[in-house]
C-alpha positions in Angstrom: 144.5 114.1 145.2 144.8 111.0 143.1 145.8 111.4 139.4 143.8 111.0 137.0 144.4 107.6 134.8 145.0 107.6 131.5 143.9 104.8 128.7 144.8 104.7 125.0 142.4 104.0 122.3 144.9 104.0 119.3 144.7 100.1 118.7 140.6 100.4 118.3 138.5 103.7 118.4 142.0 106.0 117.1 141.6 104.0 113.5 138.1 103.1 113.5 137.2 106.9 113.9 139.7 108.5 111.7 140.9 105.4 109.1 137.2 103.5 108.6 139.1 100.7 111.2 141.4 99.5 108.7 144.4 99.1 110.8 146.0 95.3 110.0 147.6 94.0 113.1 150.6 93.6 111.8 150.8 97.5 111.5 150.0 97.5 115.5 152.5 95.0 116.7 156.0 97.4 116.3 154.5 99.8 118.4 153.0 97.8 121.1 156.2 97.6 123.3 156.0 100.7 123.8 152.5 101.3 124.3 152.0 98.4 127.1 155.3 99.8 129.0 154.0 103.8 129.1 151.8 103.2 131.8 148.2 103.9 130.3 146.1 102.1 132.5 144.1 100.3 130.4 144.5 99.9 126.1 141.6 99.3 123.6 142.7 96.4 121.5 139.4 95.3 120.5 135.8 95.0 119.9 133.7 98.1 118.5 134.1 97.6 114.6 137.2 95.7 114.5 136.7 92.3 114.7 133.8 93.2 111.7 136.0 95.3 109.5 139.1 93.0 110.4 137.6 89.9 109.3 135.5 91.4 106.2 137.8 93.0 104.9 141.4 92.2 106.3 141.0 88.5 106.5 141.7 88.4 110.0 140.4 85.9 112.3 139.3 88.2 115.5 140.9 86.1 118.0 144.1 85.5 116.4 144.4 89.6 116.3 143.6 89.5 120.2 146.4 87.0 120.8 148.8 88.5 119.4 147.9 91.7 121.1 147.9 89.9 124.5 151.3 88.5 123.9 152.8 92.0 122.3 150.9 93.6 125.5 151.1 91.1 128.6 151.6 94.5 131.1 148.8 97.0 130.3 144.8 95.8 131.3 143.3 94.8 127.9 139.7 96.1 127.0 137.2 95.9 124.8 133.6 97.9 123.5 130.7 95.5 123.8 127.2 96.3 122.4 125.7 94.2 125.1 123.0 91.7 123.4 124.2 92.8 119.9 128.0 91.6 121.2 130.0 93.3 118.2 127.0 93.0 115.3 123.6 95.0 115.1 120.7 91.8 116.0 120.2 90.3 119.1 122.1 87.0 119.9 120.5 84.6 122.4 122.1 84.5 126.1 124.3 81.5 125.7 126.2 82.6 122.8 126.4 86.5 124.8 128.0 84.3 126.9 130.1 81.8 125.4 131.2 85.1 123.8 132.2 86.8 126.6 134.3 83.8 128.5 135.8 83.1 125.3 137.4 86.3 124.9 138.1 86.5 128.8 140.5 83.3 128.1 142.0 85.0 125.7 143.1 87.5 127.4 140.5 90.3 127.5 140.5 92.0 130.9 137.8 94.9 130.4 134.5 94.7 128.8 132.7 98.3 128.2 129.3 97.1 128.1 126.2 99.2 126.7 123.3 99.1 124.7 122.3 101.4 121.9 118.9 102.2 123.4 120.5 102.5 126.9 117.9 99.8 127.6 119.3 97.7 130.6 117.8 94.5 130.1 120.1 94.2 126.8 123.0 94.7 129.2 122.2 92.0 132.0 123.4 89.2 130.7 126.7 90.2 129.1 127.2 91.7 132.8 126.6 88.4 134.7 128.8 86.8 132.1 131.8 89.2 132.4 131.8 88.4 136.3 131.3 85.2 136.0 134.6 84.9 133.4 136.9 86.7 136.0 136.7 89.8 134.1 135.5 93.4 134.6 132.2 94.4 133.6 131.8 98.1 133.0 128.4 99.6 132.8 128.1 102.0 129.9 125.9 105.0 130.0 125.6 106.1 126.1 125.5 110.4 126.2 122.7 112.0 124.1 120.6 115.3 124.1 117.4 115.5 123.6 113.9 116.8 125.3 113.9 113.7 126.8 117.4 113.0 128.5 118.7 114.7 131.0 121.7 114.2 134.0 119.2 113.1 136.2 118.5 110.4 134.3 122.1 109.7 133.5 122.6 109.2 137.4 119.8 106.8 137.8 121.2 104.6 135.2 124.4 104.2 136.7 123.3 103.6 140.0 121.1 101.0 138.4 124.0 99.4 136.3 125.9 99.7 139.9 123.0 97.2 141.7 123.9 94.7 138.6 127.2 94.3 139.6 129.2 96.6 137.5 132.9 97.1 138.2 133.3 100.7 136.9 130.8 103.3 135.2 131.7 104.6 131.5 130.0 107.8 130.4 130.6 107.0 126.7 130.2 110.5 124.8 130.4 108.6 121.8 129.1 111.8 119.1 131.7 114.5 120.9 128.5 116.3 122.6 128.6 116.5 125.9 129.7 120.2 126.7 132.0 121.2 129.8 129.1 122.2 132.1 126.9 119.3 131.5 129.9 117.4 132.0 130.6 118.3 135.6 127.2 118.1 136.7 126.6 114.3 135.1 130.3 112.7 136.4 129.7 114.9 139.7 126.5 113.3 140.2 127.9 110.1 139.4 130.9 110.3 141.5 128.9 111.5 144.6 125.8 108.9 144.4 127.6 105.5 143.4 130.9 103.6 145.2 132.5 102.4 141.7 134.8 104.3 139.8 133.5 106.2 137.1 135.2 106.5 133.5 134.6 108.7 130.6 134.6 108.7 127.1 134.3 111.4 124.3 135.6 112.7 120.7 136.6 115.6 119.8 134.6 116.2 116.7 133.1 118.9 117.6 136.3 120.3 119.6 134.7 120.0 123.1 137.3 116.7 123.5 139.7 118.4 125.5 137.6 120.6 127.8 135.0 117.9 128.5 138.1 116.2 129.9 139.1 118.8 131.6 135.6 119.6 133.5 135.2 115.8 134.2 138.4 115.5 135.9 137.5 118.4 138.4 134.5 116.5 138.8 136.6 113.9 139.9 136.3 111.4 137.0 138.2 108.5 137.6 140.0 107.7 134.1 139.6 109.3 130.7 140.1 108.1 126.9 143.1 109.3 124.9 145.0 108.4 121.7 147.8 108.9 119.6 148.3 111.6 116.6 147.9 110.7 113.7 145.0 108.6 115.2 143.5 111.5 117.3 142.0 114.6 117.6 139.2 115.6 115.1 136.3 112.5 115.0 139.0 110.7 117.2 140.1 111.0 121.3 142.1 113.9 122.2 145.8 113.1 121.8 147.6 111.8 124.7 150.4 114.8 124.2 147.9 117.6 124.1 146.0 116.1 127.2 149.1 116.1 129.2 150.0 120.0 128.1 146.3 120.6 129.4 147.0 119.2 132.9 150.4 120.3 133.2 150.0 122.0 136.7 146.7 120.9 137.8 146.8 118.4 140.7 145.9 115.6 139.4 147.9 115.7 136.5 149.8 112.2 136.4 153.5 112.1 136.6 154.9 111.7 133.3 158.8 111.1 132.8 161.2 112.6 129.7 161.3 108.8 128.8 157.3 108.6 128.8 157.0 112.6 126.5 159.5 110.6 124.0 158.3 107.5 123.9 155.1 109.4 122.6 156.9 111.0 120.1 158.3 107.9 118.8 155.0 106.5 118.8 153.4 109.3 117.2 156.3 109.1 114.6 156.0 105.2 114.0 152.1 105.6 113.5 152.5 108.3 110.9 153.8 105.7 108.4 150.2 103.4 108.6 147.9 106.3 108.5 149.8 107.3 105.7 149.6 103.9 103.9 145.8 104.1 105.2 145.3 107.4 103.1 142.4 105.6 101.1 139.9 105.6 104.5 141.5 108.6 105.7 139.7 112.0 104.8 141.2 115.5 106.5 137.7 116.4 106.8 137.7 113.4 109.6 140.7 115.4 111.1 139.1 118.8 111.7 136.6 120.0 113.6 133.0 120.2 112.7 130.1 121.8 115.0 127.5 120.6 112.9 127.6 117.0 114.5 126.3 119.1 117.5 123.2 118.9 115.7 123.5 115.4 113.8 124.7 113.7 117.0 126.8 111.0 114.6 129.9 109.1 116.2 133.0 109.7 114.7 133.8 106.4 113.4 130.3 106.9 111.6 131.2 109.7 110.0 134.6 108.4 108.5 132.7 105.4 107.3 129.5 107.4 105.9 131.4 109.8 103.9 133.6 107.0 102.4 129.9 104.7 101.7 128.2 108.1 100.1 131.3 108.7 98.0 131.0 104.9 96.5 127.5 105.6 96.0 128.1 108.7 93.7 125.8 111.0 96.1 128.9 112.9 98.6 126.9 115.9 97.1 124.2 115.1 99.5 125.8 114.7 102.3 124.7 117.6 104.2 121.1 117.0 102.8 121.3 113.1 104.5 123.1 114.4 107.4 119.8 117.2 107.8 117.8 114.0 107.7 119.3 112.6 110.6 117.7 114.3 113.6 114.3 113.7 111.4 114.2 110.0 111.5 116.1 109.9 115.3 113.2 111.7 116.9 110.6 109.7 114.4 112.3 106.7 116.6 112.1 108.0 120.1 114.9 109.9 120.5 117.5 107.3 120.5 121.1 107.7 121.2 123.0 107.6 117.7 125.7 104.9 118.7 127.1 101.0 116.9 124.3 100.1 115.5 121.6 102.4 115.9 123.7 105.6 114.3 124.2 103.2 111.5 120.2 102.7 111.1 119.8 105.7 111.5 122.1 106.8 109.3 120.9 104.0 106.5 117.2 105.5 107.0 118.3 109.2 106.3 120.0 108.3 103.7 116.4 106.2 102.0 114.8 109.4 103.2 116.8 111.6 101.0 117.0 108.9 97.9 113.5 107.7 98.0 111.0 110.2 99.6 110.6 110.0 103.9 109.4 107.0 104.8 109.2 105.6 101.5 111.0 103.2 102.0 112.3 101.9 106.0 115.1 99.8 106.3 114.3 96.1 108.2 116.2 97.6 111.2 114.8 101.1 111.3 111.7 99.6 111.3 112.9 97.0 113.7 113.8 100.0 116.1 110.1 101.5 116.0 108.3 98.2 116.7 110.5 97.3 119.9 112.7 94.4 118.6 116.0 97.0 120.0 114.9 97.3 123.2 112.8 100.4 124.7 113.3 103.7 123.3 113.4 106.3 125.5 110.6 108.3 124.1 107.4 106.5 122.6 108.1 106.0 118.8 106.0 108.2 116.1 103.0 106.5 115.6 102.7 106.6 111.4 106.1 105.4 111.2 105.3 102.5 114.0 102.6 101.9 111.5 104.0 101.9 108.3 106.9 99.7 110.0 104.3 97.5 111.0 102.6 96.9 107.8 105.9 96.8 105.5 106.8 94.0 108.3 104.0 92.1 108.5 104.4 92.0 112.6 103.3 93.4 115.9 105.2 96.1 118.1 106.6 94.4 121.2 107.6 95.0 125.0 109.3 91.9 126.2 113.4 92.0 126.0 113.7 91.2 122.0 115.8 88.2 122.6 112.8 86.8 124.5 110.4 87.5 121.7 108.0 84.7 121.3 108.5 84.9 117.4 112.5 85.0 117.6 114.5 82.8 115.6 118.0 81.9 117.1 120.7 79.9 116.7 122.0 78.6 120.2 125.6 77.8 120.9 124.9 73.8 120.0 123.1 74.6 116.6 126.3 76.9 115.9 128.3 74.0 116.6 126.5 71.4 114.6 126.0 73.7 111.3 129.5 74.3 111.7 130.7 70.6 111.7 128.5 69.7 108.8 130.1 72.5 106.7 133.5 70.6 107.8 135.0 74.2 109.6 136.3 74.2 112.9 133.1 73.9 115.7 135.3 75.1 119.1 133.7 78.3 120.4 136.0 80.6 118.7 134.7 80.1 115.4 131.0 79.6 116.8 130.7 82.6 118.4 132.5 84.6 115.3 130.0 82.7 112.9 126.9 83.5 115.2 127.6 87.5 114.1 129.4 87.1 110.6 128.8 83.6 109.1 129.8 84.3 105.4 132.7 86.0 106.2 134.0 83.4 108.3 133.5 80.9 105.5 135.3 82.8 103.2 137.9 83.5 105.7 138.6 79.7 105.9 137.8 79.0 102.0 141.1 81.6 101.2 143.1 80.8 104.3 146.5 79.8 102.9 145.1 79.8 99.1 147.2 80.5 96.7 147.0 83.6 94.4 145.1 83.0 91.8 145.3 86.1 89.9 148.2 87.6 88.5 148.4 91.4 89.0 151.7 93.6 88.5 153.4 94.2 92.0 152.4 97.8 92.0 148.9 97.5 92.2 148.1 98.1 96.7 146.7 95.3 98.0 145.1 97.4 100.3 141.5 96.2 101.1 138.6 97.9 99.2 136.6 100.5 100.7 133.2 98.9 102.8 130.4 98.1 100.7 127.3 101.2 100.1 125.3 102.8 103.0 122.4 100.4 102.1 121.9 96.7 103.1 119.4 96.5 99.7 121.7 98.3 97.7 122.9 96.5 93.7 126.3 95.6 95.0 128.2 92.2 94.5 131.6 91.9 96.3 133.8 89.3 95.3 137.3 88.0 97.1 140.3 88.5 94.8 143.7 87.2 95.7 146.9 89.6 94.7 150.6 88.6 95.6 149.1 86.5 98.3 146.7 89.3 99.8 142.9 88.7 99.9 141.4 92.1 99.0 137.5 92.5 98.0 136.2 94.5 95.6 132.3 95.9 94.8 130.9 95.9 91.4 127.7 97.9 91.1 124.9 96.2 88.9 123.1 98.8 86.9 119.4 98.1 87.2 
């Protein structure tokens, strides 16, 4: 019986679901020796949040990060969590730049792209598909796992035997919340393993402490690789630790061979990593670390709930967290029992969060109400009809059916006007920068504006130059951020304006 393989999420999901994906890469590189030369079969150096958080508030330039990844891990399979027409932002980007996305980072070095859409809405996943073959690379079809009346493994199945007819290389399961129980488990990845000819992956957290066992019952069901990390980076709203996976096999038969040198090598690495989540202590929250069964009824991603609790803290209301987190299944059914993953457990998160501040449905964020007219995709149950109305009306614009990028009313910016507004704002045009401008375009400038600045503000050597916690949970919200430089490190800062 073959063993089951092993991949490592510390370099991507470990930080963005337990440090709010503050990890610098220079913090990476001294442990990546030993990382590409375990034997993990594939690592996750990129993509998700990190290219966002690395370049808003690291002043990183994404594909400088994935170079220096590459060359620090030239062994180990390179992948990376794509949100299918959203690539790694929450709108909808027009096909060419999907595309001149996708063979970009396949040049650079990207092997594996994880590609799934929030809604589970294959037409949003077609294109960055065709791309990923098209570049050389592999193009994994990503089932996002959710509960509801209206999901079921049955359905699971079918989608991955349709992502299988697209041309996908591998199927993830991506259990993104920590939900999926044991059980449930088997009977989805045995149904998967038994109807399609691809290998088929898994992904969970272990927030609610089902990590470990959902493994476990996937790997009888024959699952073909699962997700694990690194302590500090693990466990809790993380993956399961890569030790503690191994003590859970240790006798089963496919339990994969693992030397002295390999169980220390993990130690070392576990060791070397306690000195950046330590120095990350600011985004860290033990609360993140333990486990919690209430997200078996909130459904929110770990790497949302690190963030959320540090956003509700900055906005003075952490007393209403469980209040806003009650919310949450409100407005998710209101929207058709969407899965709560990148970006739609952030909208949905944004909306409880109005709900609780302003009175329900007083006030809908642009991209709830973008979610209940169609410009996401198709939910999987209809959308509640007052709130499709009231989006409607606050909008000013008609529910759709059509894939949203092909929305006769959608205003893009294609790969040449990219390259033109680029060139007239005297910034480099080549598709690196165009592609990372299509999803972030103020960031980039002021990436370029302070690259090699000098400082400009004098601050005594013991003040951190640790980047400032990310901005409020709402994109409406009274906050200014402003770039400072101290000893030579850009950090940002928000000041509130009292209205």
């Amino acid at each position: 019986m073959k063993s089951v393989q092993l991949n490592n999420n510390v370099l991507r999901d470990g930080h963005q679901s337990l440090a709010a994906t503050r990890m610098r890469t220079e913090q990476m590189l001294p442990v990546c020796e030993q990382l590409d030369n375990w034997g993990f079969g594939a690592l996750e150096t990129w993509g998700g949040a990190t290219i966002d958080s690395g370049l808003r508030f690291l002043d990183e330039f994404p594909f400088d990060r994935l170079d220096a990844l590459k060359k620090a891990c030239p062994k180990t399979p390179h992948m990376m969590l794509l949100r299918g027409q959203n690539i790694v932002q929450y709108a909808h980007f027009p096909d060419d730049v999907v595309t001149a996305f996708i063979k970009t980072s396949a040049e650079h070095g990207m092997n594996i792209f994880r590609i799934f859409d929030a809604l589970n809405d294959t037409r949003n996943m077609k294109c960055a598909i065709d791309a990923c073959k098209a570049a050389g690379a592999q193009a994994h079809g990503t089932i996002c796992f959710t509960s509801s009346p209206v999901h079921s493994a049955k359905k699971f199945i079918e989608m991955g035997l349709e992502l299988q007819k697209m041309g996908c290389h591998a199927i993830v399961l991506k259990d993104m919340a920590g939900l999926i129980a044991p059980m449930e488990t088997f009977e989805i990845i045995d149904g998967l393993k038994k109807t399609l000819k691809i290998p088929v992956w898994i992904h969970t957290h272990d927030t609610a402490g089902l990590g470990a066992s959902t493994y476990m019952s996937a790997i009888d069901a024959g699952v073909d690789a699962i997700d694990v990390s690194v302590s500090p980076f693990a466990n809790g709203t993380g993956q399961p630790d890569t030790t503690r996976m191994l003590a859970m096999l240790n006798g089963h038969p496919r339990c994969p061979e693992v030397s002295e040198a390999q169980h220390k090598a993990l130690k070392d690495i576990r060791h070397y990593l306690e000195g950046p989540y330590q120095e990350l202590s600011a985004f860290t929250s033990h609360t993140n670390e333990i486990i919690d069964m209430d997200t078996l009824e909130y459904q929110v991603p770990g790497g949302m709930l690190s963030n959320f609790r540090t956003q509700l803290k900055e906005q003075k209301m952490e007393d209403k967290f469980d209040e806003v987190f009650r919310e949450i299944p409100v407005v998710r059914e209101a929207l058709g029992w969407i899965p709560l993953v990148t970006p739609t457990s952030q909208i949905v998160g944004m909306q409880a969060f109005l709900n609780v501040k302003f009175g329900r449905w007083n006030k809908i964020s642009p991209q709830a109400a973008d979610i209940a007219l169609g410009y996401y995709g198709r939910t999987p149950a209809p959308v509640c009809t007052e709130l499709q109305q009231l989006a409607a009306k606050q909008s000013d614009r008609e529910p759709i059916t059509c894939r949203p990028v092909e929305s006769p009313k959608a205003k893009h910016k294609h790969m040449d006007d990219l390259r033109k507004e680029l060139k007239e704002k005297n910034m480099p045009s080549d598709d690196e920068h165009c592609v990372i401008y299509a999803m972030f375009p103020q960031q980039l400038e002021t990436h370029i504006k302070n690259k090699d600045k000098p400082a400009t503000v004098n601050v005594p050597a013991a003040v951190p130059a640790a980047a400032a916690p990310a901005a409020a949970p709402t994109s409406e919200g009274p906050i200014k951020r402003y770039a400072l430089n101290v000893n030579g490190k850009r950090i940002e800062v928000g000041v509130e304006e009292l209205v």
